[in-house]
TORBABA-922488 format. One record per atom (N, C-alpha, C, CB): residue number from 1; atom name; x, y, z. Coordinates in steps of 0.05 Angstrom, whole numbers. Glycine has a CB too. Layout:
NUM,CA,X,Y,Z
...
//
This chain:
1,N,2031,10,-900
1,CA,2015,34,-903
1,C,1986,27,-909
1,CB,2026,51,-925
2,N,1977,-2,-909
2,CA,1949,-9,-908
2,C,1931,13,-895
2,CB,1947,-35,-894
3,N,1934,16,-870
3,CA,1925,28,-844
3,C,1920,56,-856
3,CB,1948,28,-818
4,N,1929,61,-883
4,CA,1925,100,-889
4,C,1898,98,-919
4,CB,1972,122,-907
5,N,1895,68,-923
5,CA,1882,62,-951
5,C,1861,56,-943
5,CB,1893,41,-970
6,N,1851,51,-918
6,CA,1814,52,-905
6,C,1810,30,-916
6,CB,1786,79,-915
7,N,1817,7,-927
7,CA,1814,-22,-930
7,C,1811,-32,-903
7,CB,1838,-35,-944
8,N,1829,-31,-890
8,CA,1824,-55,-866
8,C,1807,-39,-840
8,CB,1861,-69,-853
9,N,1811,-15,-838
9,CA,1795,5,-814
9,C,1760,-4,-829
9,CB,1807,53,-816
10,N,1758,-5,-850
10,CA,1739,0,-857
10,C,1721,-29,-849
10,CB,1744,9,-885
11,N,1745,-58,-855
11,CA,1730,-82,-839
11,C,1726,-87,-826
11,CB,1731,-96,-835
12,N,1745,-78,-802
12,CA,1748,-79,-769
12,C,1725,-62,-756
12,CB,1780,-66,-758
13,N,1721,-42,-776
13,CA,1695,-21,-760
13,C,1663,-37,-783
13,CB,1704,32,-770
14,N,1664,-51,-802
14,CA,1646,-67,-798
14,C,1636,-86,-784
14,CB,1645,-71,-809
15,N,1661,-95,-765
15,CA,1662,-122,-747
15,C,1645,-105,-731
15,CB,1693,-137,-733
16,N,1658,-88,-718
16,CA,1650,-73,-695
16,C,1622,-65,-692
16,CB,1664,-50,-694
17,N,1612,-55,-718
17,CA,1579,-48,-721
17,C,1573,-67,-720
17,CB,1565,-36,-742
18,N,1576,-96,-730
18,CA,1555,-120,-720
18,C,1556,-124,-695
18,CB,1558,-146,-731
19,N,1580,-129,-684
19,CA,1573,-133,-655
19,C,1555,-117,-642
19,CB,1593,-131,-641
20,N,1558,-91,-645
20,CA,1543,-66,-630
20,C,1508,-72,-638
20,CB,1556,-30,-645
21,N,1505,-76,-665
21,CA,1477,-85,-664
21,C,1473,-109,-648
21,CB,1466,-90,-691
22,N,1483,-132,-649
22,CA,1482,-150,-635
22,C,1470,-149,-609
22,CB,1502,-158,-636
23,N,1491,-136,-595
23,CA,1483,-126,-573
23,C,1461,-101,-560
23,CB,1504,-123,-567
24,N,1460,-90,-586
24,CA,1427,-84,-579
24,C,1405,-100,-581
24,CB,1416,-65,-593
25,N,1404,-109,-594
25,CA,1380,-127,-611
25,C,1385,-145,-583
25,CB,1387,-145,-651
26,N,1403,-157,-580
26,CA,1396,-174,-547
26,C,1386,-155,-517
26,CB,1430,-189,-535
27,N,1399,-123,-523
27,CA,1386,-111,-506
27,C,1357,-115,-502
27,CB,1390,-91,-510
28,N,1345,-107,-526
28,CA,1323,-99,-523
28,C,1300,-119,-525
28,CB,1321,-80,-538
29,N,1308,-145,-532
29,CA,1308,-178,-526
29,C,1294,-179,-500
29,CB,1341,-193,-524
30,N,1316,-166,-491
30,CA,1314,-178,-457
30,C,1297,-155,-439
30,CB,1350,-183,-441
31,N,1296,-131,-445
31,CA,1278,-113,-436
31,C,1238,-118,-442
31,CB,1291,-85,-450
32,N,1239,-129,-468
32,CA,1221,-136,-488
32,C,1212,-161,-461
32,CB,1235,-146,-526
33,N,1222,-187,-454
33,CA,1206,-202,-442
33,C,1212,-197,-421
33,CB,1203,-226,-446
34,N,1216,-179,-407
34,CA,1216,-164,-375
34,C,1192,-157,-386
34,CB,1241,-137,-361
35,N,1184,-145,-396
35,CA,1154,-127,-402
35,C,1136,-146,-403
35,CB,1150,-110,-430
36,N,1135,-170,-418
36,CA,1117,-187,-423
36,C,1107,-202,-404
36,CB,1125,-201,-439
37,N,1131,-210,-375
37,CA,1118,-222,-359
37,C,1105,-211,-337
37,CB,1130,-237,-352
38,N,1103,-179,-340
38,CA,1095,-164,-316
38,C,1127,-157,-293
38,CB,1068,-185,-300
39,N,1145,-165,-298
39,CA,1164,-157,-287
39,C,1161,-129,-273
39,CB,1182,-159,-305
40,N,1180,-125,-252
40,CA,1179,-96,-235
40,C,1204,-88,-228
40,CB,1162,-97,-208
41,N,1226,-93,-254
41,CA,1260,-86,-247
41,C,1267,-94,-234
41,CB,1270,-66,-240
42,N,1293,-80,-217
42,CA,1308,-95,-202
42,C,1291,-110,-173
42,CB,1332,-76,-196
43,N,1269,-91,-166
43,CA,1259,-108,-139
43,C,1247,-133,-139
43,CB,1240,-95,-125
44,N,1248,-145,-162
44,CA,1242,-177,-181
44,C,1257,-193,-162
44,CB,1258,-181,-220
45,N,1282,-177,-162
45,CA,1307,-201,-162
45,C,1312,-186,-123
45,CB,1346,-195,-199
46,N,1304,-171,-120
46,CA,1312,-165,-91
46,C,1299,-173,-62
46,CB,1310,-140,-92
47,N,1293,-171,-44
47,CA,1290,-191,-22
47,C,1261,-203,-26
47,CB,1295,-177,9
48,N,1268,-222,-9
48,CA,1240,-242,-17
48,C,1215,-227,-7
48,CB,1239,-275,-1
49,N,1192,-232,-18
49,CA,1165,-224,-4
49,C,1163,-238,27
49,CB,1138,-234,-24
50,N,1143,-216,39
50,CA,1143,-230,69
50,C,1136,-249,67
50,CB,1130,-221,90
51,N,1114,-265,54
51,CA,1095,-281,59
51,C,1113,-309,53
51,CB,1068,-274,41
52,N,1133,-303,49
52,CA,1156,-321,30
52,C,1172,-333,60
52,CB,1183,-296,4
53,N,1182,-302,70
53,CA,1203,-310,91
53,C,1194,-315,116
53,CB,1223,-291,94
54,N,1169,-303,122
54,CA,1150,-307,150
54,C,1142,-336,157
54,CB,1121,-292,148
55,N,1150,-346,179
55,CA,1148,-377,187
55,C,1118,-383,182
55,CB,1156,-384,220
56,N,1118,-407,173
56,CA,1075,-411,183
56,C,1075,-423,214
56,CB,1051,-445,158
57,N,1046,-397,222
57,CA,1043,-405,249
57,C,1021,-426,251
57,CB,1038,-382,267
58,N,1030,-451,254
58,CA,1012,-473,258
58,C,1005,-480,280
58,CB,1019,-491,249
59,N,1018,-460,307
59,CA,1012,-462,332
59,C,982,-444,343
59,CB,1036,-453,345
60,N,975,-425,305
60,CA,946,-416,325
60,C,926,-435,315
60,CB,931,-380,321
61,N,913,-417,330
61,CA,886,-435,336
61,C,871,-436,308
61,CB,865,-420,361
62,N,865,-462,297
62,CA,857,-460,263
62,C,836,-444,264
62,CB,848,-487,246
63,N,827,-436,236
63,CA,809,-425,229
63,C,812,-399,243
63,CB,787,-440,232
64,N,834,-381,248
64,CA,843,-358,248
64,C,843,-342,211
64,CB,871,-364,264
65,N,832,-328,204
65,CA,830,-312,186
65,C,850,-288,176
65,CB,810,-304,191
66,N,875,-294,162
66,CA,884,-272,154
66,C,903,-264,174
66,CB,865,-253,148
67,N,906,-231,160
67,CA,916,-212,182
67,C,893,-197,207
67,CB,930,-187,164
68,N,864,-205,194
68,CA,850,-189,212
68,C,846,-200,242
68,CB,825,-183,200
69,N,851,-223,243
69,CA,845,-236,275
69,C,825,-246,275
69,CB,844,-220,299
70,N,805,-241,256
70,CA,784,-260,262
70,C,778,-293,257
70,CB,768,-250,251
71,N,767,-299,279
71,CA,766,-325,274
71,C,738,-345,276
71,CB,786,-334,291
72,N,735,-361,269
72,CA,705,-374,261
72,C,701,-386,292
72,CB,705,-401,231
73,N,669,-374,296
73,CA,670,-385,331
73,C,656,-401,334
73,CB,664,-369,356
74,N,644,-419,310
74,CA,639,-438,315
74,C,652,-462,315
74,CB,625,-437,307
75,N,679,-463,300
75,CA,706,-477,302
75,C,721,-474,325
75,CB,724,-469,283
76,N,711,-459,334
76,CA,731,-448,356
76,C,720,-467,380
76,CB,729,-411,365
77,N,701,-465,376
77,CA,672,-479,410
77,C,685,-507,403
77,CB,616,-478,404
78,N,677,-528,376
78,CA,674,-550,367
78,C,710,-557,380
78,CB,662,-551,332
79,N,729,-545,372
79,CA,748,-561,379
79,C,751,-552,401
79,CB,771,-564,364
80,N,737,-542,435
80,CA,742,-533,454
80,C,729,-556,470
80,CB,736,-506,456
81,N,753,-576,483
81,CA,746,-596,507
81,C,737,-594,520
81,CB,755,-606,518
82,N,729,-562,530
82,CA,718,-553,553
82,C,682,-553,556
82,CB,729,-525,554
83,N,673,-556,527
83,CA,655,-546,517
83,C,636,-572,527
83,CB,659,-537,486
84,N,606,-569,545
84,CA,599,-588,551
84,C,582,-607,526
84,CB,589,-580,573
85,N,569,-627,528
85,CA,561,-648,519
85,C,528,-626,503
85,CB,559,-676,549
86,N,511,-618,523
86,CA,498,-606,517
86,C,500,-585,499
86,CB,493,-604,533
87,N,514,-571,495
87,CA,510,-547,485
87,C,525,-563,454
87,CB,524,-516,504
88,N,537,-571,461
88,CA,546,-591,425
88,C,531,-595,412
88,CB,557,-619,422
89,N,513,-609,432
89,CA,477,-617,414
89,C,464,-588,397
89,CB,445,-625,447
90,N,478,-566,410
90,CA,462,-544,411
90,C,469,-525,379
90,CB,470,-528,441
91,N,498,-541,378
91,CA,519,-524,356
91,C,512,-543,329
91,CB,559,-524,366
92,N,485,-531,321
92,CA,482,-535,292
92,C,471,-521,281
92,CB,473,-554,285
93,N,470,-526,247
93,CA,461,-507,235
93,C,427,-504,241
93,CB,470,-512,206
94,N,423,-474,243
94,CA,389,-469,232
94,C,384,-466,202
94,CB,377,-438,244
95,N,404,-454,195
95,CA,381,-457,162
95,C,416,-459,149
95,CB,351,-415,146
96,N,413,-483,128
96,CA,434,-482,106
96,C,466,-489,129
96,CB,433,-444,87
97,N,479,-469,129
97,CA,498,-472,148
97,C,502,-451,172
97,CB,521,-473,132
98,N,486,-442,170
98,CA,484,-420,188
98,C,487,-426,225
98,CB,455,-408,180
99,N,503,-419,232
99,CA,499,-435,261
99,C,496,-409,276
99,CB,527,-457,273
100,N,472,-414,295
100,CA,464,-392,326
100,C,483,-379,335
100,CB,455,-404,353
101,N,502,-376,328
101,CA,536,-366,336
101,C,532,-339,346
101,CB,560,-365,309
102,N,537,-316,368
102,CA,557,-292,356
102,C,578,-283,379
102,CB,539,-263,347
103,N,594,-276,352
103,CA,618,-271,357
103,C,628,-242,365
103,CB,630,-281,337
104,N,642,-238,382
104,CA,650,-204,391
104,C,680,-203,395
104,CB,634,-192,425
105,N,691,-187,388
105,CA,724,-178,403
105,C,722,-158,414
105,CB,750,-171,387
106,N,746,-150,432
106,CA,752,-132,449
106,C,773,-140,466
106,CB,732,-126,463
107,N,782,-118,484
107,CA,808,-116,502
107,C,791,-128,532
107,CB,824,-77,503
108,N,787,-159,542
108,CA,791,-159,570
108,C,816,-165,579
108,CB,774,-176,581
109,N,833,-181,570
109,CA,852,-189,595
109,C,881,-172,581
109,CB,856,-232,601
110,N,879,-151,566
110,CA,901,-143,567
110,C,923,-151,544
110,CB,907,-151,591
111,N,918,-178,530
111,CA,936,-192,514
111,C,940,-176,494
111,CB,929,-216,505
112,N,956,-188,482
112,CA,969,-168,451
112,C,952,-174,435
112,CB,1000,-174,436
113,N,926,-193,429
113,CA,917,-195,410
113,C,883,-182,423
113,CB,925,-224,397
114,N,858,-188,414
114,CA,835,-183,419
114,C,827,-211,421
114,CB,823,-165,402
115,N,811,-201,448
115,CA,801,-225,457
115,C,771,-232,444
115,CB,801,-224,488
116,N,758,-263,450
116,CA,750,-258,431
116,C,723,-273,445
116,CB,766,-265,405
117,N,692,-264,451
117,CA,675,-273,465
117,C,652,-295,446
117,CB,664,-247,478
118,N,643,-320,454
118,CA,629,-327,435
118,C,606,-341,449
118,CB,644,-343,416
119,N,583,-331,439
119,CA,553,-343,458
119,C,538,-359,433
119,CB,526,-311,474
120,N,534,-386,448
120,CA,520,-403,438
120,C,491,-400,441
120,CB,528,-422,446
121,N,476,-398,418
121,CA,440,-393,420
121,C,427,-420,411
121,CB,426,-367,396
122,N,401,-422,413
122,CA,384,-443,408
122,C,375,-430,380
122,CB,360,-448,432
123,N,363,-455,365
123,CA,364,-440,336
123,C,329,-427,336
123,CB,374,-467,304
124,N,314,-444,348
124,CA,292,-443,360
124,C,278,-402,365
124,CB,301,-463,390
125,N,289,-411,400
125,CA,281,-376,407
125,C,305,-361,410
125,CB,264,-370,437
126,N,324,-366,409
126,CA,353,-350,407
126,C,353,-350,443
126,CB,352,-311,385
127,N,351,-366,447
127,CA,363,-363,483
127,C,394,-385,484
127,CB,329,-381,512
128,N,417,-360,497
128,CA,443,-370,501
128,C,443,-392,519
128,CB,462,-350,510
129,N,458,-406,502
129,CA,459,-434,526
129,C,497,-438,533
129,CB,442,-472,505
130,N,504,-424,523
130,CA,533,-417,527
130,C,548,-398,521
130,CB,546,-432,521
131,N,558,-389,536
131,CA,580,-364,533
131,C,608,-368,549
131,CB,567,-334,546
132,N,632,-366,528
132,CA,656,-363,525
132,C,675,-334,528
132,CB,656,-374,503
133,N,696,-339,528
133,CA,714,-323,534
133,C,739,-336,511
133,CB,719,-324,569
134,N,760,-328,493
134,CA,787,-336,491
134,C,805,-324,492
134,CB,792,-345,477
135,N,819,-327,500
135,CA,850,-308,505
135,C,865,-321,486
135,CB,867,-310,538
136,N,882,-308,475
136,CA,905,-311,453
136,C,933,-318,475
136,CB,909,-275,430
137,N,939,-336,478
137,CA,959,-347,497
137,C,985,-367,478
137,CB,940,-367,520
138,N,1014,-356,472
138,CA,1024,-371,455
138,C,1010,-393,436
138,CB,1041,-380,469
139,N,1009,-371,421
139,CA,1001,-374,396
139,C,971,-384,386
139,CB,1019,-391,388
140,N,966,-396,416
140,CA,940,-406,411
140,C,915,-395,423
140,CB,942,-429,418
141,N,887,-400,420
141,CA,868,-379,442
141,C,859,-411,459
141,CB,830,-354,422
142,N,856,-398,479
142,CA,852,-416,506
142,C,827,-394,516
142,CB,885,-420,531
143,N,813,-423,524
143,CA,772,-421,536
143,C,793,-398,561
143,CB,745,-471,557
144,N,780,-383,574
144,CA,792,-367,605
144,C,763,-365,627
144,CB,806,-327,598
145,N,744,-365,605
145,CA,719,-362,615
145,C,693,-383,601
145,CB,713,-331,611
146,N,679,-391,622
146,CA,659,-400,604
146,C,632,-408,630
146,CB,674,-430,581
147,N,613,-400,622
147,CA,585,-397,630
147,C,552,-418,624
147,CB,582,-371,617
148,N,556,-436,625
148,CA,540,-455,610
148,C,506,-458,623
148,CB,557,-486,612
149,N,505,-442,646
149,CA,470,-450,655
149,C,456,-432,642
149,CB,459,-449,688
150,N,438,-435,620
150,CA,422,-421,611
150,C,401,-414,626
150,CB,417,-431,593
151,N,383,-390,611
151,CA,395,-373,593
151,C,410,-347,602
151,CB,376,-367,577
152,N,436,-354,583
152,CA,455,-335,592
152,C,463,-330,560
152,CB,480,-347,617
153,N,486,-287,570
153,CA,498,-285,545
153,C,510,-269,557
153,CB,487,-279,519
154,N,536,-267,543
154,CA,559,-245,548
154,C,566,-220,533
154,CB,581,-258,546
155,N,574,-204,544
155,CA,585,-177,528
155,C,607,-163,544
155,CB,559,-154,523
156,N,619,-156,520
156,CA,635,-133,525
156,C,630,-107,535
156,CB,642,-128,507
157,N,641,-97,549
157,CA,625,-68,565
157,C,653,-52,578
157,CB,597,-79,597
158,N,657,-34,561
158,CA,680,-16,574
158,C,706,-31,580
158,CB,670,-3,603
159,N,714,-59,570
159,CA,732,-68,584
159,C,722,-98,604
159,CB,742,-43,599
160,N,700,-91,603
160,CA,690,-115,634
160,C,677,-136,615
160,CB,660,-100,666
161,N,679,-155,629
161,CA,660,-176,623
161,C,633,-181,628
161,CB,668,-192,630
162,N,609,-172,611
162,CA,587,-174,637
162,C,572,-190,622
162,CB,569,-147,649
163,N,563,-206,639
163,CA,547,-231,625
163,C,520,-234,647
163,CB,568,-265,624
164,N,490,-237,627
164,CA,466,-232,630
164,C,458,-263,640
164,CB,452,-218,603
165,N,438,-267,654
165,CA,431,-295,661
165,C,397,-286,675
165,CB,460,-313,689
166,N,380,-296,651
166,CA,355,-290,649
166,C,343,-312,681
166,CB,343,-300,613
167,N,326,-299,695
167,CA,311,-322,713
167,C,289,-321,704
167,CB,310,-320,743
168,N,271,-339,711
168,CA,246,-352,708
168,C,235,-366,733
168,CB,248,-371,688
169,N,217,-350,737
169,CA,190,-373,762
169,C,180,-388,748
169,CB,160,-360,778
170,N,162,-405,766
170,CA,149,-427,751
170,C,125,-412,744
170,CB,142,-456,767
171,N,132,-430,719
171,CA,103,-423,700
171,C,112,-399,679
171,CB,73,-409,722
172,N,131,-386,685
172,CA,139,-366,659
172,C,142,-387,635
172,CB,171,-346,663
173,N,136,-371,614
173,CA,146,-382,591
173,C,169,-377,580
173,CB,133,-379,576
174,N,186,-390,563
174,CA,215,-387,555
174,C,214,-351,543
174,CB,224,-414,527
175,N,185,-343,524
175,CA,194,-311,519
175,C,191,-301,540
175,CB,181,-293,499
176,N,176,-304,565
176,CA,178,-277,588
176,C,191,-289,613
176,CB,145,-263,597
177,N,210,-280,619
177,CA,213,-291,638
177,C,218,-262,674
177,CB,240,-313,627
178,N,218,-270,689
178,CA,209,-255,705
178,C,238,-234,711
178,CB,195,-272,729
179,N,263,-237,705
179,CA,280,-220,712
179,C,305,-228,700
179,CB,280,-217,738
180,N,329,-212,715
180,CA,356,-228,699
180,C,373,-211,726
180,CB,367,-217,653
181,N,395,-232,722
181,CA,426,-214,732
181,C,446,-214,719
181,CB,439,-219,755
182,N,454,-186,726
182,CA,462,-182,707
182,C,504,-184,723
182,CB,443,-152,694
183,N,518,-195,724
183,CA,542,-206,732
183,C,570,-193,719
183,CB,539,-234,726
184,N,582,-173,724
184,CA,603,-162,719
184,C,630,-172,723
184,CB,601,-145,729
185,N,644,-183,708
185,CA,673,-194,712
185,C,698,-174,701
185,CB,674,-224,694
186,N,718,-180,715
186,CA,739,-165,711
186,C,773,-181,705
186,CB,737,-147,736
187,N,784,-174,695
187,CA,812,-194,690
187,C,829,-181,711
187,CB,830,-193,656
188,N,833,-204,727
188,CA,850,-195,754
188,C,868,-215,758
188,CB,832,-190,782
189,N,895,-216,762
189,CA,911,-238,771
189,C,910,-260,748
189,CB,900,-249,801
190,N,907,-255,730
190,CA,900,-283,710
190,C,875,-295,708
190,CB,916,-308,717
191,N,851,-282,720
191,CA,833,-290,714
191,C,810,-283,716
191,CB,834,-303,717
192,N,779,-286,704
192,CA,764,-271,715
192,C,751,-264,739
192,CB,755,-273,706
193,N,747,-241,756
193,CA,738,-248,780
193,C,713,-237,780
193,CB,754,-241,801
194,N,695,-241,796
194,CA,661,-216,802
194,C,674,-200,817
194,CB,626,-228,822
195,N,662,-163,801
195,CA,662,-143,814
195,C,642,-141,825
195,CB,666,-125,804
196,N,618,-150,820
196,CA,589,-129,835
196,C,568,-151,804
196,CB,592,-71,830
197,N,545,-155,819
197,CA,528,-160,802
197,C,503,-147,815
197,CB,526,-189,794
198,N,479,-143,794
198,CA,446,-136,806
198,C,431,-154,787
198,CB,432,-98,802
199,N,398,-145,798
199,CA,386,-166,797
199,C,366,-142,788
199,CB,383,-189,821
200,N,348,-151,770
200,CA,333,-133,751
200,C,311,-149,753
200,CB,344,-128,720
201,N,280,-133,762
201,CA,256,-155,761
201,C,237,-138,728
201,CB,230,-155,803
202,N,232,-149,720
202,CA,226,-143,690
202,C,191,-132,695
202,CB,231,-178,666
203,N,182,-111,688
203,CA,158,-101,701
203,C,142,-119,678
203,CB,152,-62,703
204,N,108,-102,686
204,CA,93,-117,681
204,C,79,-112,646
204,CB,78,-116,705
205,N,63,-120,634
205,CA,72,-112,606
205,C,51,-89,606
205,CB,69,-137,581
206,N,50,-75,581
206,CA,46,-49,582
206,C,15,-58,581
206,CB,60,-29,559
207,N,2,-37,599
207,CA,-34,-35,604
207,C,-39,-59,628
207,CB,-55,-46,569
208,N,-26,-63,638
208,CA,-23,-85,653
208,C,-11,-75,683
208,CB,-4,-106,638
209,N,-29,-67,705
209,CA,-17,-60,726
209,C,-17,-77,748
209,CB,-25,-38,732
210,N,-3,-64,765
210,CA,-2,-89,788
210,C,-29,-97,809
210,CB,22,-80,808
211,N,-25,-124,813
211,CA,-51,-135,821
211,C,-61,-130,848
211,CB,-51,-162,817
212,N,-78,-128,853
212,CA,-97,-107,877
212,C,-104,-131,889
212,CB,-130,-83,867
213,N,-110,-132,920
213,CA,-118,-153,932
213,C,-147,-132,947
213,CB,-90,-169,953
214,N,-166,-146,942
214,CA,-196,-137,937
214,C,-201,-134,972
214,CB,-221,-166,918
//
């Protein structure tokens, strides 16, 4: 008849309250340095971050930037075999590190990524001494185009490729020169082809009319 005299209920349910604190006090233990380390619950412990499970693509082309696609075009020229002897001379800095570079994207040939145009300048008078093309081609960008007789420069235009190529008579000086053509390319069959180019003669400067034969 122990069991009716609250002697032994009375120990067994002191056992019981320690454990039960016990096991709070470890609860809240363990909630306590979830908090401390910045924890975020269960998605802590749930699938890995992308950046975790996503392969590294060491097949692009270095000096690719991020998620945005951009990529440094003066890295781009320097490791390009294509790139002649001359215009290497050409790819240095003007002031500090600054190199004559610029860079453009846009949609010519269609690829899943943006293609990506890059004209080499003189640091001097800013006249292009090379203009590029790259296409994003497994995994990597590959030269598709490239233009090296100065002075020339490329742009984007609706889709087309149109690249400027200044002429000069004798005796112009590098700032004036007497005209340009102007050369329209298009991505056809894998590659660029000429649609149509013109030829632009640059008039005469202002107050300055044309010369009269007496």
């Amino acid at each position: 008849m122990r069991g009716l005299t609250g002697a032994e209920p009375t120990g067994r349910w002191a056992v019981q309250a320690a454990f039960t604190a016990v096991a709070v006090f470890a609860a809240l233990a363990l909630f306590a340095s979830g908090c401390a380390t910045g924890g975020t619950g269960a998605r802590d412990e749930g699938p890995a971050h992308a950046d975790s499970v996503a392969p590294a693509t060491k097949s692009v082309a270095p000096r690719t930037v991020g998620a945005s696609g951009r990529v440094d075009g003066v890295e781009l020229v320097k490791d390009d075999p294509r790139i002649s002897a001359e215009v290497r001379r050409e790819l240095k800095p003007c002031v500090g590190d600054e190199y004559p570079v610029d860079v453009s994207y846009g949609d010519l040939t269609g690829g899943s990524a943006a293609d990506v145009v890059v004209n080499v300048l003189t640091c001097g008078d800013a006249v292009g001494v090379g203009s590029y093309v790259y296409r994003e081609e497994h995994g990597r960008y590959e030269n598709v185009f490239k233009a090296e007789e100065p002075p020339v420069y490329a742009e984007i235009d609706r889709g087309d490729l149109v690249v400027t190529k200044q002429v000069y008579e004798k005796g112009d000086p590098v700032s004036s020169p007497s005209g340009e053509n102007v050369i329209t390319y298009r991505w056809i069959s894998g590659r660029f082809a000429e649609r149509y180019r013109t030829h632009n003669d640059y008039g005469s400067a202002v107050g300055d009319g044309p010369s009269s034969t007496p």
